[in-house]
N, C-alpha and C positions, 0 to 999 in steps of 0.2 A: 518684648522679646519672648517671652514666657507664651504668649497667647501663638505665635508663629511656630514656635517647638511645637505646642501638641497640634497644629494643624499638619505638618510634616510627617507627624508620629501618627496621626492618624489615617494619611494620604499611607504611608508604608504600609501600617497592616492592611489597609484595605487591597492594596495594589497584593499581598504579599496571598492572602485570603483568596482572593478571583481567580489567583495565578496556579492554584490548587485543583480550579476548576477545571480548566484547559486540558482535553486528553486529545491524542492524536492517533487514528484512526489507521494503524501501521504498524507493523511487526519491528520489532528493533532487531533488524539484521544488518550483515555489514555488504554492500553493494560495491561494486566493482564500476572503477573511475570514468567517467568519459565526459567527451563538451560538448555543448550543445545547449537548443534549450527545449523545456518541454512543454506539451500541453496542460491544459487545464478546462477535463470535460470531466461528465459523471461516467462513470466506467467500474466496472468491479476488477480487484485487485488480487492475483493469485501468488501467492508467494510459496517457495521454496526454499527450505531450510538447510542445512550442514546434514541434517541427520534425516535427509529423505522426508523431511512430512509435507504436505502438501495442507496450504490455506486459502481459502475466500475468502476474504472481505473478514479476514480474525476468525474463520472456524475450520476449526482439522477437517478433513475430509479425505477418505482412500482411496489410494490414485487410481485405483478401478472406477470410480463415482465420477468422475472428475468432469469427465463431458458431458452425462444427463445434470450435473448440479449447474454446468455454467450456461445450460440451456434452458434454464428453467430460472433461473438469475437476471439471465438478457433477455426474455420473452416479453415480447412487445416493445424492445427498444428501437429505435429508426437508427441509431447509427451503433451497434454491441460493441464494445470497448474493452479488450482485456489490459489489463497492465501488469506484466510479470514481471515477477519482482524477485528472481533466482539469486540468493546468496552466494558472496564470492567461494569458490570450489566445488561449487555444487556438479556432477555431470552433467553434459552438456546434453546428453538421451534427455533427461530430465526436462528440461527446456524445449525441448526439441520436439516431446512428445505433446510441450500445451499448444506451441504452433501450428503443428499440425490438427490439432481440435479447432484450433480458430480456423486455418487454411480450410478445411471441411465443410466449417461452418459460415464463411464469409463473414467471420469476426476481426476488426481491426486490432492489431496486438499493437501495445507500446512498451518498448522496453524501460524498466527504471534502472534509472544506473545513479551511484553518488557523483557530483560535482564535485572537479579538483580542487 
């Protein structure tokens, strides 16, 4: 029985140690509901926060930049993929103005929204 406990106990730390490892590649904001479901391509991620900042892919960037960075991000991809990722209350100009960069640019935009 003895020899089972410390395989447990060490099957934990291990599982407990790996799970440390594990970072996920996305701004912790609060997304706004909807169903559906979504893809799963390589795309860079523009997020927008409560308090106006604007991100690629986890790096601030000012909303003046916004369209020479995300062309210079997507150069040479066959199919550019934006994924905006607008926190709930953010203005809607806000959003509205990355569409239009992709719309310009014949960028595919996907909206992230949280699942209900």
């Amino acid at each position: 029985m003895s020899s089972m406990t410390d395989i447990v106990f060490l099957l934990l730390i291990f599982f407990m140690l790996t799970s440390t490892l594990v970072t996920v590649n996305a701004l912790d904001i609060i997304l706004p509901k909807a169903q559906g479901k979504t893809e799963n391509n390589k795309s860079t991620a523009v997020s927008i926060t409560k308090k106006l900042d604007f991100y690629i892919d986890k790096k601030k960037v000012k909303e003046s930049e916004i369209e020479q960075y995300l062309l210079d991000n997507l150069k040479g991809s066959d199919q550019p993929t934006i994924v905006l990722r607008a926190e709930e209350g953010v203005p809607i100009e806000k959003a509205v103005k990355i569409l239009d960069i992709a719309n310009r640019n014949k960028i595919k935009v996907v909206l992230a929204v949280r699942p209900k």
